[in-house]
PDBQT receptor file of N, H, CA, C and O in Angstrom, charges set to zero:
ATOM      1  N   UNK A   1       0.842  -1.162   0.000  1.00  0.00    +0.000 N 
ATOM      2  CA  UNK A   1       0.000   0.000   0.000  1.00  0.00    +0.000 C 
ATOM      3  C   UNK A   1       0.892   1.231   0.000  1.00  0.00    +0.000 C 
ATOM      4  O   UNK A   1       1.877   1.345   0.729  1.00  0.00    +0.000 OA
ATOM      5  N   UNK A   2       0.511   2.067  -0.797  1.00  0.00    +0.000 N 
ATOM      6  H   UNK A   2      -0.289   1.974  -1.390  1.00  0.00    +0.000 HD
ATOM      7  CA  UNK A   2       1.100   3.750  -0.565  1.00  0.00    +0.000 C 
ATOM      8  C   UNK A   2       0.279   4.466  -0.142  1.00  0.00    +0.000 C 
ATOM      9  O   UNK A   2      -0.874   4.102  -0.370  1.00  0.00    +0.000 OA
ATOM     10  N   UNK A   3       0.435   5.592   0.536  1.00  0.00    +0.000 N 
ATOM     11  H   UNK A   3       1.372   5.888   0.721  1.00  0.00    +0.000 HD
ATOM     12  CA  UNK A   3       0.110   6.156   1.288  1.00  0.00    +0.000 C 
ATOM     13  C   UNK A   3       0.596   7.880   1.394  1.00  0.00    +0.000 C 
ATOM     14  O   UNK A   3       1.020   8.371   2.441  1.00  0.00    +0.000 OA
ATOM     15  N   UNK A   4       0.459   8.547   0.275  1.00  0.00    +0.000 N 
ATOM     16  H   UNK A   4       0.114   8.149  -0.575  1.00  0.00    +0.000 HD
ATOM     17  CA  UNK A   4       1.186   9.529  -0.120  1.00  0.00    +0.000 C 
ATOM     18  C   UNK A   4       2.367   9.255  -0.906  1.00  0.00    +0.000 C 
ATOM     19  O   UNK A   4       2.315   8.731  -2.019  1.00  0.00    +0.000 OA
ATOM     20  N   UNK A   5       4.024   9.807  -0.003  1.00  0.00    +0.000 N 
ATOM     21  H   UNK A   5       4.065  10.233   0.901  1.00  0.00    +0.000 HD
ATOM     22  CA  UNK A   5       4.969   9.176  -0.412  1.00  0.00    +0.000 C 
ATOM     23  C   UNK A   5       5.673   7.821   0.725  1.00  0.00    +0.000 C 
ATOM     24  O   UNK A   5       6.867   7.541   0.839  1.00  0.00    +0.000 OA
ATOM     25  N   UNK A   6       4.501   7.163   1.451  1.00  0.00    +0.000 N 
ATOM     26  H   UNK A   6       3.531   7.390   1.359  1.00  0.00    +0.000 HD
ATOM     27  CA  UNK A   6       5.014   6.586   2.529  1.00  0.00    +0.000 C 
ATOM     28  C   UNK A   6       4.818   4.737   1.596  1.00  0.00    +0.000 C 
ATOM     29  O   UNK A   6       3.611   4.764   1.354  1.00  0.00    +0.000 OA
ATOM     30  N   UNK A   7       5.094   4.002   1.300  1.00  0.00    +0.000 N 
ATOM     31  H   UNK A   7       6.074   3.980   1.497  1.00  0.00    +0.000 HD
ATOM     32  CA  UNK A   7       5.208   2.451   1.520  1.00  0.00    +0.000 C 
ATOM     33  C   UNK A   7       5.024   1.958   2.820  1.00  0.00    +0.000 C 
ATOM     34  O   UNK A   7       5.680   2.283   3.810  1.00  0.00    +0.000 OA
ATOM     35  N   UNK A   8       4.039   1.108   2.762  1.00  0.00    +0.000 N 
ATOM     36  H   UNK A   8       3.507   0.844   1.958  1.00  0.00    +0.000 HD
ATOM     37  CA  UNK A   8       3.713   0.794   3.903  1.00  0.00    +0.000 C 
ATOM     38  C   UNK A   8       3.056  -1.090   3.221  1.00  0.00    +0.000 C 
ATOM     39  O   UNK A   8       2.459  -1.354   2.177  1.00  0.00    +0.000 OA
ATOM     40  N   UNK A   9       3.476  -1.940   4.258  1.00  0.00    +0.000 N 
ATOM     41  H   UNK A   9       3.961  -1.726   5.106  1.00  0.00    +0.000 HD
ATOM     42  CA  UNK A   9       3.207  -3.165   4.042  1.00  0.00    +0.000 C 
ATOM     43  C   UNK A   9       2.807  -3.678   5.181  1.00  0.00    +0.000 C 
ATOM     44  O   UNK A   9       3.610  -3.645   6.113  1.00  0.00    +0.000 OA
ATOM     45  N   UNK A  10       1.411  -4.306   5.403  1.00  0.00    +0.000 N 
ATOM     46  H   UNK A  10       0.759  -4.333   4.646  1.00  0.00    +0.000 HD
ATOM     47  CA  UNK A  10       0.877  -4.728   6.673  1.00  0.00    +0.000 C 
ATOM     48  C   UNK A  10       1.125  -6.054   6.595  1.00  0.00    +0.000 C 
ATOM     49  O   UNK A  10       0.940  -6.628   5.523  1.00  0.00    +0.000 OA
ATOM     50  N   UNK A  11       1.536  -6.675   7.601  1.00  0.00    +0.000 N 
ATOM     51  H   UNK A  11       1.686  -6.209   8.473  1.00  0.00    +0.000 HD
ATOM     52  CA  UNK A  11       1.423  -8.412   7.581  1.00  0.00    +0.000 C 
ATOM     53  C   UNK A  11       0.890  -8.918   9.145  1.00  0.00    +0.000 C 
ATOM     54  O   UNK A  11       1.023  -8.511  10.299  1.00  0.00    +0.000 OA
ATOM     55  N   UNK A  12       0.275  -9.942   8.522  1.00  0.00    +0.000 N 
ATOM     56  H   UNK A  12       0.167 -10.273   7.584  1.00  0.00    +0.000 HD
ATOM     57  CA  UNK A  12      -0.444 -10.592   9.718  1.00  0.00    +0.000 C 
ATOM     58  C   UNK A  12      -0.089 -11.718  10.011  1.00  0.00    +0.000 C 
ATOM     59  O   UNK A  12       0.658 -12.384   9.294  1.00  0.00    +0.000 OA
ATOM     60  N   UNK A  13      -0.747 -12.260  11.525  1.00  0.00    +0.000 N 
ATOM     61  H   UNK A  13      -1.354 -11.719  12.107  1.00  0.00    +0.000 HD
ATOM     62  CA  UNK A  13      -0.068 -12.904  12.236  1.00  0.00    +0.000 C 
ATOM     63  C   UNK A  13      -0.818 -14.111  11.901  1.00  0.00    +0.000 C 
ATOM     64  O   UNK A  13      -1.152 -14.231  10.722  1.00  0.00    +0.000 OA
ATOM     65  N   UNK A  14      -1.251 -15.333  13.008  1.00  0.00    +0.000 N 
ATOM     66  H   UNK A  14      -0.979 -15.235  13.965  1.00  0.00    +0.000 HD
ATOM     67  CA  UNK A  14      -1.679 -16.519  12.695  1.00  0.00    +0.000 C 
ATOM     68  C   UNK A  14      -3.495 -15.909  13.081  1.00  0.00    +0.000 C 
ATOM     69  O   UNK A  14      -3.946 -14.784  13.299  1.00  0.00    +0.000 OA
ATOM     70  N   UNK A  15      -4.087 -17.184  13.022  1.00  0.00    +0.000 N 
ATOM     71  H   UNK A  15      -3.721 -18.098  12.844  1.00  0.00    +0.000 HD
ATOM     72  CA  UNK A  15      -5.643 -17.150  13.312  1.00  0.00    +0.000 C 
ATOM     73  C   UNK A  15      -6.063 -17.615  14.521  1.00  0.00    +0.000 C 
ATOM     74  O   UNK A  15      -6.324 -18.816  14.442  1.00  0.00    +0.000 OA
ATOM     75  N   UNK A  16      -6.231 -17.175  15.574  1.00  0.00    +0.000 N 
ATOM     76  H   UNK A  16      -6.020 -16.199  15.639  1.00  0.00    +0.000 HD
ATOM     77  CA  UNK A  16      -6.822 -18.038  16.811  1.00  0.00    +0.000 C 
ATOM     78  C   UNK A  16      -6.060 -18.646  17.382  1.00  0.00    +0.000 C 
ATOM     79  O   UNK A  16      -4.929 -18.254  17.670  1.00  0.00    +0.000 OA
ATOM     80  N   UNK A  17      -6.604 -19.869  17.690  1.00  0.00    +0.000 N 
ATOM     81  H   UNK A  17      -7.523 -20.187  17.456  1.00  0.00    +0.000 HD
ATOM     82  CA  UNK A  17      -5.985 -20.921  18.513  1.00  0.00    +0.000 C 
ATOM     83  C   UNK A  17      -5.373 -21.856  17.736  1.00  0.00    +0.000 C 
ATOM     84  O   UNK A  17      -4.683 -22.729  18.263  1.00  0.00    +0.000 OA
ATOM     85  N   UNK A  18      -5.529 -21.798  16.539  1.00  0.00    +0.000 N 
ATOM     86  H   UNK A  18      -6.089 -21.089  16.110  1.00  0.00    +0.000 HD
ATOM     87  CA  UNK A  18      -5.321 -22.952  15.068  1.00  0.00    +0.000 C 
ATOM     88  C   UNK A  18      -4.139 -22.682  14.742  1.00  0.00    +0.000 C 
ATOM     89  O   UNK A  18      -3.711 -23.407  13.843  1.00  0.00    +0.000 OA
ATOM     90  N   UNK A  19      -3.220 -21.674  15.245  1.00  0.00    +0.000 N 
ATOM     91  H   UNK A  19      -3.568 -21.086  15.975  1.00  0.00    +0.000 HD
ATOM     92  CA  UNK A  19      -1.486 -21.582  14.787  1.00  0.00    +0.000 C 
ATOM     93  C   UNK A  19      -1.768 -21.306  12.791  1.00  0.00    +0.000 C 
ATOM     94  O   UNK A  19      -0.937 -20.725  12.094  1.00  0.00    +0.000 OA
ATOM     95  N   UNK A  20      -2.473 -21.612  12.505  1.00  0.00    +0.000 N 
ATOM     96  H   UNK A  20      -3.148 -22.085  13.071  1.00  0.00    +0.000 HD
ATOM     97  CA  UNK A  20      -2.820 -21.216  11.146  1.00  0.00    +0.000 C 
ATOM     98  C   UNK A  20      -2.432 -20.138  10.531  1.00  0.00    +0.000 C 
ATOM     99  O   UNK A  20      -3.210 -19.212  10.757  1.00  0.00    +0.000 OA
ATOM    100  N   UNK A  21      -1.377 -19.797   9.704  1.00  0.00    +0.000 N 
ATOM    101  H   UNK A  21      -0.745 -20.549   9.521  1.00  0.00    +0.000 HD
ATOM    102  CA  UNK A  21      -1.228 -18.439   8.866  1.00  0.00    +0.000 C 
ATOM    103  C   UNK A  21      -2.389 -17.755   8.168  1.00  0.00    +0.000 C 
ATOM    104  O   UNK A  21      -3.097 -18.466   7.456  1.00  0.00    +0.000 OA
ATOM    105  N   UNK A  22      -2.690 -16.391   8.288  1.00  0.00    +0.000 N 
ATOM    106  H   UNK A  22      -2.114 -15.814   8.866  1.00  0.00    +0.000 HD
ATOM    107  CA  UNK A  22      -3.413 -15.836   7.827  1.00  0.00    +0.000 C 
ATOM    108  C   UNK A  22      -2.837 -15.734   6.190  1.00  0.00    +0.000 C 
ATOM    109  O   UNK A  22      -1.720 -15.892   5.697  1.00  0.00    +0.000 OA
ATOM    110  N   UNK A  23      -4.544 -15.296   5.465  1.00  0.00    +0.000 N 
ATOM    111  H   UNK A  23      -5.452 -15.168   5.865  1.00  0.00    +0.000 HD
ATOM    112  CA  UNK A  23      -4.163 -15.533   3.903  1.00  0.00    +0.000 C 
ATOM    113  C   UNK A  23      -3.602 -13.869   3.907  1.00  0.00    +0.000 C 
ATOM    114  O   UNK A  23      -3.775 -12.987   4.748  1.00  0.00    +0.000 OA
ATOM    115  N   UNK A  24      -2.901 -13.857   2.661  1.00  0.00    +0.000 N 
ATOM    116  H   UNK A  24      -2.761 -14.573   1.978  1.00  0.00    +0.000 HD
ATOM    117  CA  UNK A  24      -2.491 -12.436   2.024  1.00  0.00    +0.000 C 
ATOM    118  C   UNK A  24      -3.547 -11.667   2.026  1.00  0.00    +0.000 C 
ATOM    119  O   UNK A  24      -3.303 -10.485   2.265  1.00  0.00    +0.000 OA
ATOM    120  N   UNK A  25      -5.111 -12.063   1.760  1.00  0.00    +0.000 N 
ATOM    121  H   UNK A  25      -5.309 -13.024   1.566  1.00  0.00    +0.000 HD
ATOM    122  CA  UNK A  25      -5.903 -11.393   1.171  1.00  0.00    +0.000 C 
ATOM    123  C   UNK A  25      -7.195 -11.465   2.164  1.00  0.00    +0.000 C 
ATOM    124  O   UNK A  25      -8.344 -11.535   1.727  1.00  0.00    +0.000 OA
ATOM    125  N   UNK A  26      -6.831 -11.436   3.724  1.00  0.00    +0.000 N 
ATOM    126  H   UNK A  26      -5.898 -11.379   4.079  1.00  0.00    +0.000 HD
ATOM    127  CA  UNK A  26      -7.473 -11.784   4.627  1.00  0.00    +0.000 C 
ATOM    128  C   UNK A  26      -8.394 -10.399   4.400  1.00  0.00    +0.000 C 
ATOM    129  O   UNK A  26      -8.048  -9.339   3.880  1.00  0.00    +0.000 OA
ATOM    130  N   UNK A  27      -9.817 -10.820   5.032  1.00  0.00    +0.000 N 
ATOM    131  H   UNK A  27     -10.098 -11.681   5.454  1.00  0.00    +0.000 HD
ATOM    132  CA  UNK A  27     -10.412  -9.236   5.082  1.00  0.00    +0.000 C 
ATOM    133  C   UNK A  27     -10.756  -9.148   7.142  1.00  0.00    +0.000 C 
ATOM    134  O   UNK A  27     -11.418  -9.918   7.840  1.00  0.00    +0.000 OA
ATOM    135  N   UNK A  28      -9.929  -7.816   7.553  1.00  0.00    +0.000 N 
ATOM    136  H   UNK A  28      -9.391  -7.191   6.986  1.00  0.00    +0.000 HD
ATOM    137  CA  UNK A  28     -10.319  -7.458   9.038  1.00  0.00    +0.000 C 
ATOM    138  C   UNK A  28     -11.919  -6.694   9.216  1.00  0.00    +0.000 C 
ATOM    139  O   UNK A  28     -12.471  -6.293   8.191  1.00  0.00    +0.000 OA
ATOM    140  N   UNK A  29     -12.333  -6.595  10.031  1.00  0.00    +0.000 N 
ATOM    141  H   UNK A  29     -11.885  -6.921  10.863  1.00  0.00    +0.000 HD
ATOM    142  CA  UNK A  29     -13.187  -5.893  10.436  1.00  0.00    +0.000 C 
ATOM    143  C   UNK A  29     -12.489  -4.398  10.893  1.00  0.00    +0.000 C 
ATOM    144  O   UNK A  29     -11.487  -4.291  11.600  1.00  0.00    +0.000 OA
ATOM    145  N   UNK A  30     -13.501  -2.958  10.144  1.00  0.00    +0.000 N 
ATOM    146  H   UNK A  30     -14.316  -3.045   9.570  1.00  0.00    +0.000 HD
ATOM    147  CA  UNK A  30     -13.090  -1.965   9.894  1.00  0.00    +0.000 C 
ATOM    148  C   UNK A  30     -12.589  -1.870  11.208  1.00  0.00    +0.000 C 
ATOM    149  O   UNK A  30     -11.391  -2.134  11.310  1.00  0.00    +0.000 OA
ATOM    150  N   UNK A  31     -13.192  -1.561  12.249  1.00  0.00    +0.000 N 
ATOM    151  H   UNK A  31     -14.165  -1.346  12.167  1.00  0.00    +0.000 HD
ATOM    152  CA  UNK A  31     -12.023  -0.869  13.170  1.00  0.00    +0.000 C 
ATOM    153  C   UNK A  31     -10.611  -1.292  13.782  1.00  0.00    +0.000 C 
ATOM    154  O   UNK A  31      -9.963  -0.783  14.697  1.00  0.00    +0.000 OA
ATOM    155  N   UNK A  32     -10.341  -2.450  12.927  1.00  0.00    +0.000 N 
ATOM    156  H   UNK A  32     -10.868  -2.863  12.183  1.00  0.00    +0.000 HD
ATOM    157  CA  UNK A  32      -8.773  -2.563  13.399  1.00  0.00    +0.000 C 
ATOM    158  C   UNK A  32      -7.555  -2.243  12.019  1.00  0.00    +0.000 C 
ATOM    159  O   UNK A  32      -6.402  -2.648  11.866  1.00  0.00    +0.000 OA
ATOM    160  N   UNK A  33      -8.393  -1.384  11.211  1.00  0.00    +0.000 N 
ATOM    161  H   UNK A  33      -9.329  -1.055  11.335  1.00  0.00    +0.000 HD
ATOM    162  CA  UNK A  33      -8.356  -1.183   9.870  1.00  0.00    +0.000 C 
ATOM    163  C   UNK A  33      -7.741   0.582  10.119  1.00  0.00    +0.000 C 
ATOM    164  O   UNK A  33      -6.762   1.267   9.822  1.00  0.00    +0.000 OA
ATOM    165  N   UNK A  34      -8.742   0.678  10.682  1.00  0.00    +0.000 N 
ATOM    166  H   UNK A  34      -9.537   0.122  10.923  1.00  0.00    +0.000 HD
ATOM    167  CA  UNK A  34      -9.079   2.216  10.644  1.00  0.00    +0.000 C 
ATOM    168  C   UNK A  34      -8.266   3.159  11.723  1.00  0.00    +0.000 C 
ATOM    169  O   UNK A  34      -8.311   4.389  11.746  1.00  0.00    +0.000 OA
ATOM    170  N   UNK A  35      -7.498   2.294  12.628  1.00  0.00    +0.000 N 
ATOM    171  H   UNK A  35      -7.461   1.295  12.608  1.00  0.00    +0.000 HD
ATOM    172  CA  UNK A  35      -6.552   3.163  13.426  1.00  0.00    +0.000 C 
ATOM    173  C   UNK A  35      -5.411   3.275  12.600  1.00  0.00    +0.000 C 
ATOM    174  O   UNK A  35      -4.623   4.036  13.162  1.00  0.00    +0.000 OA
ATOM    175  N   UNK A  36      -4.748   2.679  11.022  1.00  0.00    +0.000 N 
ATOM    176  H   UNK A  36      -5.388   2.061  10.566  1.00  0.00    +0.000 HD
ATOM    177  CA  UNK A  36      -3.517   2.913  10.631  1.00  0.00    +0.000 C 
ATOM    178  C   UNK A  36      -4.134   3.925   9.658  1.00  0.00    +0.000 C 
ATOM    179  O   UNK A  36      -3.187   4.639   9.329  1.00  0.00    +0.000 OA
ATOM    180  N   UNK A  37      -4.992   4.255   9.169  1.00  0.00    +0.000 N 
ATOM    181  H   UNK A  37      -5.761   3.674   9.436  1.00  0.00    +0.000 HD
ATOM    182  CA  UNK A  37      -5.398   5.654   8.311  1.00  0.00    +0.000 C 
ATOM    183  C   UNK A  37      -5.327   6.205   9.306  1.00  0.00    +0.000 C 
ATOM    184  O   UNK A  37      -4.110   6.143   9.481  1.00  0.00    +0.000 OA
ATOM    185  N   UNK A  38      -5.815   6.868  10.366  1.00  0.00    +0.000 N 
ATOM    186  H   UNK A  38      -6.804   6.919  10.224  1.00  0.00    +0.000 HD
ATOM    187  CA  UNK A  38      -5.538   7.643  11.424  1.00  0.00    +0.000 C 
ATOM    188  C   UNK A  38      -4.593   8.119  11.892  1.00  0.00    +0.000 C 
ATOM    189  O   UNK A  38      -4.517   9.314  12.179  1.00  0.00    +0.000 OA
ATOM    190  N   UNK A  39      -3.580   7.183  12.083  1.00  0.00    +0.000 N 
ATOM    191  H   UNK A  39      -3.642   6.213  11.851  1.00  0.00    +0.000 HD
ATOM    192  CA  UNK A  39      -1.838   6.951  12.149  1.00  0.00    +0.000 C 
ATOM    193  C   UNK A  39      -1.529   8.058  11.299  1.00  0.00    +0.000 C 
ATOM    194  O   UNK A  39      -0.940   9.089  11.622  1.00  0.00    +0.000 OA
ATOM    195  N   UNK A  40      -2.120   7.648   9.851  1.00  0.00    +0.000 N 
ATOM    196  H   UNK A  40      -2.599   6.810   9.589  1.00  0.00    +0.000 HD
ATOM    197  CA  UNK A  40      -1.353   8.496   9.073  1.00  0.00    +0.000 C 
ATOM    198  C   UNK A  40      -1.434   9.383   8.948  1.00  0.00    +0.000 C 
ATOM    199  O   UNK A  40      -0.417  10.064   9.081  1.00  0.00    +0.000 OA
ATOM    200  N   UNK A  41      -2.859  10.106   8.557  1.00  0.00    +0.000 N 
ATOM    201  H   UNK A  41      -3.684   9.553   8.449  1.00  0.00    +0.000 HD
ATOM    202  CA  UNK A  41      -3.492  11.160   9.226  1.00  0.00    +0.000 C 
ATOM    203  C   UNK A  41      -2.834  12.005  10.004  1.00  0.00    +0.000 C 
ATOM    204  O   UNK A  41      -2.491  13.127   9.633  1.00  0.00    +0.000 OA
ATOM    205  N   UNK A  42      -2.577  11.448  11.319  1.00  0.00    +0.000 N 
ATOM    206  H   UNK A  42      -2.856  10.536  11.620  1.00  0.00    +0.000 HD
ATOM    207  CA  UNK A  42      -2.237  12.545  12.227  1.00  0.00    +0.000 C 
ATOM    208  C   UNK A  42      -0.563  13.012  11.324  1.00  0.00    +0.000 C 
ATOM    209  O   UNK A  42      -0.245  14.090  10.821  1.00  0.00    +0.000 OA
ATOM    210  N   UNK A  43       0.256  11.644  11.417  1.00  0.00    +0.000 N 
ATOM    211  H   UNK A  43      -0.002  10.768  11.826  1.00  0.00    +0.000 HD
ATOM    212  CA  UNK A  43       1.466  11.743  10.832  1.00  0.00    +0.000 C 
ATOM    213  C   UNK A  43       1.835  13.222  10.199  1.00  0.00    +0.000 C 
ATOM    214  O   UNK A  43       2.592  14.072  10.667  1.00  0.00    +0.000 OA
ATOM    215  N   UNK A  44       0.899  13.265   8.737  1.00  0.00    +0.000 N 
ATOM    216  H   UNK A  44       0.284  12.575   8.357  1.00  0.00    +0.000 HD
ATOM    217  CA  UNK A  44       0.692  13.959   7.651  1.00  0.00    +0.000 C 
ATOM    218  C   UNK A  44       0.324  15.284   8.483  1.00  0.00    +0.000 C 
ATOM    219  O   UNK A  44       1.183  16.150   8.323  1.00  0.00    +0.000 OA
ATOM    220  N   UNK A  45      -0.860  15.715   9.435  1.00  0.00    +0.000 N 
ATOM    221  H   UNK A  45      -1.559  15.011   9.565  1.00  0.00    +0.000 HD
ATOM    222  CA  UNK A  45      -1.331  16.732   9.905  1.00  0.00    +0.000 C 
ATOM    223  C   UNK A  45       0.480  17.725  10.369  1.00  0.00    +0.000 C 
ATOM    224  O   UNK A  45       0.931  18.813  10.012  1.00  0.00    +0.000 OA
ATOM    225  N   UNK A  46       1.099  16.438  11.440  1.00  0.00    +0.000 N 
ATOM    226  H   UNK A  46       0.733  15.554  11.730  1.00  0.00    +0.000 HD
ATOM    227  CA  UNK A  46       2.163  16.887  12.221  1.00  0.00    +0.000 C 
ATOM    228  C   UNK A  46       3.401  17.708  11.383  1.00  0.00    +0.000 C 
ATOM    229  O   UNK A  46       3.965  18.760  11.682  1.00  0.00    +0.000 OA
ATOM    230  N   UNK A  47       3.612  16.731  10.122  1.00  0.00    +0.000 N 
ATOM    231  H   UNK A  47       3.154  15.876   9.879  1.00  0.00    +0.000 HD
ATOM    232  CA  UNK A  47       4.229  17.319   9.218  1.00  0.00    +0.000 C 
ATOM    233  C   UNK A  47       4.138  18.566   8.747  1.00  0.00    +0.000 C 
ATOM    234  O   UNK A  47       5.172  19.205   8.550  1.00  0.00    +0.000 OA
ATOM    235  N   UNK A  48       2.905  19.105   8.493  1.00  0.00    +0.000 N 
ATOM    236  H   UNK A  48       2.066  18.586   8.653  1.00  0.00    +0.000 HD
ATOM    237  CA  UNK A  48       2.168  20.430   7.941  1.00  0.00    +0.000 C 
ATOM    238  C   UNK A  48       2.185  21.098   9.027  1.00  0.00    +0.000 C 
ATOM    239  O   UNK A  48       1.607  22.151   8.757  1.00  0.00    +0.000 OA
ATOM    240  N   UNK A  49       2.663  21.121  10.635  1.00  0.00    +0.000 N 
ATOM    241  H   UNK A  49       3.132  20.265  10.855  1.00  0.00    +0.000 HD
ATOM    242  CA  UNK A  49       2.374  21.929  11.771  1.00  0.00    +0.000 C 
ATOM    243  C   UNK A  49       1.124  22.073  11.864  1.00  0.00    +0.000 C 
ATOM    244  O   UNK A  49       0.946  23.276  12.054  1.00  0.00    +0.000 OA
ATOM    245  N   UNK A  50       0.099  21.519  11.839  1.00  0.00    +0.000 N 
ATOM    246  H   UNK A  50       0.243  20.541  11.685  1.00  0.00    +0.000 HD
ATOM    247  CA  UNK A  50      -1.512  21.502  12.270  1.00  0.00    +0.000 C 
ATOM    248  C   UNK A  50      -1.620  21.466  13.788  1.00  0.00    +0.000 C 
ATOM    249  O   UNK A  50      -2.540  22.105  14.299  1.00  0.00    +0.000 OA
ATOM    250  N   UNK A  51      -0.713  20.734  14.621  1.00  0.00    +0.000 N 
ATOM    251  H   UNK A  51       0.034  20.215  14.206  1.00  0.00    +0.000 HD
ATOM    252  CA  UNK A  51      -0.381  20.619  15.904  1.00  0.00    +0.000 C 
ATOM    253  C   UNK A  51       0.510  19.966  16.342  1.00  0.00    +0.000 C 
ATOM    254  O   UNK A  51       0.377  18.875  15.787  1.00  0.00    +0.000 OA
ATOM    255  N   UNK A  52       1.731  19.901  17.284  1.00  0.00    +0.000 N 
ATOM    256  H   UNK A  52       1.838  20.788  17.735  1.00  0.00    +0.000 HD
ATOM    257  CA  UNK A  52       2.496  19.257  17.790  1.00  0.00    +0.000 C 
ATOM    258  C   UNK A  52       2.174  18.206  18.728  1.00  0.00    +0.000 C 
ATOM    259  O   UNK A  52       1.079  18.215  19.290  1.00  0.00    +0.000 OA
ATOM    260  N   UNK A  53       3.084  17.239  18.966  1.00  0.00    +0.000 N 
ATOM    261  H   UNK A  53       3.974  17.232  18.510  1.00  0.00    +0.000 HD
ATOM    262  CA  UNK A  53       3.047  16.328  20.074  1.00  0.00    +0.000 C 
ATOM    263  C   UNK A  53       2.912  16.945  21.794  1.00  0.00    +0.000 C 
ATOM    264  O   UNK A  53       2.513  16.315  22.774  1.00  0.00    +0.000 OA
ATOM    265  N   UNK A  54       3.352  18.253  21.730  1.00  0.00    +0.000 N 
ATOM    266  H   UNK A  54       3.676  18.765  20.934  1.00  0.00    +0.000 HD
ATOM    267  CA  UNK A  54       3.076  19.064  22.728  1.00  0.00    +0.000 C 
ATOM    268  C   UNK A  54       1.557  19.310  23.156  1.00  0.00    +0.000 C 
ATOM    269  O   UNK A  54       1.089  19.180  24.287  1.00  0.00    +0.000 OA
ATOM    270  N   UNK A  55       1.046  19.609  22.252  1.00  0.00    +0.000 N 
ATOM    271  H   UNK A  55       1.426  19.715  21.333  1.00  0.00    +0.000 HD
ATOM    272  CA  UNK A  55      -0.340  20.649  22.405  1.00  0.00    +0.000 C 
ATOM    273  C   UNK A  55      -1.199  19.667  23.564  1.00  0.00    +0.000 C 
ATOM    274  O   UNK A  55      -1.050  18.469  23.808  1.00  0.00    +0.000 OA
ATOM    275  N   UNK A  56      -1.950  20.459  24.042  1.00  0.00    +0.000 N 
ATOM    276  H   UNK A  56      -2.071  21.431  23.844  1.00  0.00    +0.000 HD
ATOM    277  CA  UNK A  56      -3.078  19.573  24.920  1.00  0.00    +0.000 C 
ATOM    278  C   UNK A  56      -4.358  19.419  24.219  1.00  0.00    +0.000 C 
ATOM    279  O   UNK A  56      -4.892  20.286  23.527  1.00  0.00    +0.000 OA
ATOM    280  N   UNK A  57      -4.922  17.929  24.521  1.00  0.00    +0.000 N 
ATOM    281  H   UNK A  57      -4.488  17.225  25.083  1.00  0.00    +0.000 HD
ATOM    282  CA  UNK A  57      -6.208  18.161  23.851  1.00  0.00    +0.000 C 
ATOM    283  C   UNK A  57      -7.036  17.970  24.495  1.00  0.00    +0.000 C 
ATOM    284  O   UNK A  57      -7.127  16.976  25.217  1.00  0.00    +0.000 OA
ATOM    285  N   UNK A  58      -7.994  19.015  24.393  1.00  0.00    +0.000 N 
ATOM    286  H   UNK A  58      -7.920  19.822  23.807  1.00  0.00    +0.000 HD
ATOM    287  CA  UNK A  58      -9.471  19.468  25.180  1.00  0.00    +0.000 C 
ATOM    288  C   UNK A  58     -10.859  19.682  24.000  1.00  0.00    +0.000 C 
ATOM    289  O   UNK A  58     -10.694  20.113  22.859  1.00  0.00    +0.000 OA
ATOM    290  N   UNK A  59     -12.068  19.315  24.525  1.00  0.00    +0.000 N 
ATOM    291  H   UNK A  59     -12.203  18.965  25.452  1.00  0.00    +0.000 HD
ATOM    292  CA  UNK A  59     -12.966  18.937  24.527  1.00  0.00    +0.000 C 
ATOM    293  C   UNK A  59     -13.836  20.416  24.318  1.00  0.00    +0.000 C 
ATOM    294  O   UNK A  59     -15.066  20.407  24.262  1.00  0.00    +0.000 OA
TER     295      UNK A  59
């Protein structure tokens, strides 16, 4: 997967209790999907100074 100018390659682990390799073309359920767009997201924001690792966040 690319990701702007980032390469990025996810690999997965086995299945359960079955020691079984997961396939290449496994499909996850979105929300364990959806925290590495986020990842990047922020990544990309930090880059552009949108906010630092400093800032506090409030509600």
């Amino acid at each position: 997967m690319k990701a702007g100018n980032i390469n990025v390659k996810m690999l997965a682990g086995t299945m359960g209790v079955t020691g079984k390799s997961m396939r290449e073309d496994a499909i996850f359920d979105i929300a364990s999907t959806s925290k590495f767009y986020t990842q990047i997201i922020a990544y990309n924001l930090l880059k552009e100074g949108a906010f630092t690792l400093d800032d506090k966040v409030k509600t």
